[in-house]
C-alpha positions as CSV (number, residue, x, y, z in Angstrom):
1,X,15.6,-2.6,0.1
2,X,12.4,-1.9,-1.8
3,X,8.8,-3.5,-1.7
4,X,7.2,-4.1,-5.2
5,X,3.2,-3.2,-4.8
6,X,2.2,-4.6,-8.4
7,X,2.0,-2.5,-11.9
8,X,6.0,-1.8,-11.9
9,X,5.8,0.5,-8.7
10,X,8.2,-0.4,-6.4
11,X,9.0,1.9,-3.1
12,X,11.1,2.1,-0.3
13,X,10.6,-0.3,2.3
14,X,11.7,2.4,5.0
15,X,8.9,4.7,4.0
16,X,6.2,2.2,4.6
17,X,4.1,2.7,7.6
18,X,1.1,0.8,7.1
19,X,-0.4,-2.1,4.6
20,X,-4.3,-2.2,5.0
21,X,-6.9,-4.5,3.2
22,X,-9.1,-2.2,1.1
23,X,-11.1,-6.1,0.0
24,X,-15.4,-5.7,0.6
25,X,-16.1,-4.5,3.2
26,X,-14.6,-1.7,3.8
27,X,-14.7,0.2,6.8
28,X,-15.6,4.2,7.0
29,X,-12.5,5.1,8.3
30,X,-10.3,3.7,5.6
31,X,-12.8,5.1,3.0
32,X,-12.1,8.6,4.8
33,X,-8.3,8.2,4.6
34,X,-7.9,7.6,0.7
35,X,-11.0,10.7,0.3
36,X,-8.5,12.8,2.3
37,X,-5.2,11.2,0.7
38,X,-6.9,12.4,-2.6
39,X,-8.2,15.5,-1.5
40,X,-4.5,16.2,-0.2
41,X,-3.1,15.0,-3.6
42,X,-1.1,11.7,-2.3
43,X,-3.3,9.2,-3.4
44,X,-1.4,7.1,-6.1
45,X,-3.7,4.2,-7.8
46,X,-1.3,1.8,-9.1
47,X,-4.3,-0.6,-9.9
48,X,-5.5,0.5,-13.1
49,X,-8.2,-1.5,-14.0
50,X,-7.6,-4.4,-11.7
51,X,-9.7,-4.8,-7.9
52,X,-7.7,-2.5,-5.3
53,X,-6.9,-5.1,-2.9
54,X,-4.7,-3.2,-0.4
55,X,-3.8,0.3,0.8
56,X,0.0,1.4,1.8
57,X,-0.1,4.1,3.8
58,X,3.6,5.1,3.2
59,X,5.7,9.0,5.0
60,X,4.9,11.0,1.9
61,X,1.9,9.0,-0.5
62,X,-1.5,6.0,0.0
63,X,-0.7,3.7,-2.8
64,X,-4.0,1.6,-4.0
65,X,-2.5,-1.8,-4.9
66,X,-3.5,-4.9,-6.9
67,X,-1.9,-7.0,-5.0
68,X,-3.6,-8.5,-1.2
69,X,-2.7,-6.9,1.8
70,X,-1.5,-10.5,2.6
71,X,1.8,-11.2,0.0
72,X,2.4,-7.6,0.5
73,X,3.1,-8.0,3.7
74,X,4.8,-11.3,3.9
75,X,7.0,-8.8,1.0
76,X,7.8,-6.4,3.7
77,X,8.8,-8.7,6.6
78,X,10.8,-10.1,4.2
79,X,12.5,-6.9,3.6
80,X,12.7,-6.1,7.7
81,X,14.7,-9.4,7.7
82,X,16.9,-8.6,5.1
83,X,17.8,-5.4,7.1
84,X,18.1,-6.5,10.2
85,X,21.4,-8.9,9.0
C-alpha cells in the first residue's frame, strides 16, 4: 500500500518510520534533522510554495509535506489496517 504526502508524491507505506509536525514552533532537534537530511542529500521538499506542515522521516529520504502531520497520519494507520487483513 502507499501513503500520498501531497503534490503527486506518493511512497511506500513500509518505508515510513516517522511523521513529525514541522508547524511554528519548531524544536532544534527537528531543525537539525532536515539540516543534516540536506546536507546528506535526502531531503525531498514536496511543498513547493505551500507552508511545510509535516516531516516523514522515511528508510532512505525526509519528505517536507504540505499536508498536517495529522491527516497524514490518520493516512498511514489507515494503510497499517489495510495490511494487517
Amino acid at each position: 500500500m502507499y501513503l500520498h504526502l501531497g503534490n503527486d508524491k506518493v511512497i511506500s507505506g513500509d518505508s515510513v518510520i516517522a511523521i513529525v509536525n514541522i508547524e511554528e514552533p519548531v524544536s532544534v532537534d527537528i531543525k537539525e534533522i532536515i539540516e543534516n537530511a540536506e546536507l546528506d542529500k535526502k531531503l525531498v521538499n514536496i511543498s513547493k510554495n505551500e507552508k511545510k506542515k509535516a516531516m516523514i522521516i522515511c528508510n532512505e529520504r525526509v519528505y517536507l509535506s504540505p499536508i498536517s502531520s495529522n491527516t497524514l497520519f490518520k493516512r498511514a494507520i489507515q494503510y497499517h489496517k489495510e495490511v494487517s487483513f
